[in-house]
C-alpha angles and dihedrals in degrees: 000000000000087000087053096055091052100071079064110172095339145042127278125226109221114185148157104259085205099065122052100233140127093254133201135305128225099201105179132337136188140174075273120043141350134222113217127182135198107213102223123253102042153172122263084224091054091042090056093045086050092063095034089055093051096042084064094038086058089046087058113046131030101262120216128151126278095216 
C-alpha cells in the first residue's frame, strides 16, 4: 500500500529514462481502481508503455470498471 500513498493529491509521471518521450500518468489509484493518462502528443513508445503498463495493472488486480 506504501506505492498507493505516494501518488499522494496529484498525478505521478512514470517514464523510460532511455527513450525522450512525454511518459505516463498515474492520475489517481486505490486498493480499487487506478486512472491512468496518456499526455498528447506522444511518443509510440509511450503509447506502448502505456498498454503494457495497464495490461499488468489488470494481471494483477482484478479489473472492473470505475463508472
Amino acid at each position: 500500500m506504501a506505492q498507493l500513498d505516494a501518488i499522494g493529491n496529484g498525478p505521478v509521471i512514470v517514464y523510460d529514462d532511455h527513450h525522450i518521450g512525454r511518459g505516463v500518468q498515474i492520475v489517481e489509484a486505490n486498493n480499487k481502481f487506478v486512472k491512468l493518462a496518456l499526455p498528447i502528443p506522444s511518443t509510440s513508445y509511450d503509447v506502448e508503455v502505456f498498454y503494457n503498463l495497464a495490461n499488468n495493472i489488470a494481471r494483477q488486480w482484478s479489473a472492473s470498471p470505475a463508472w
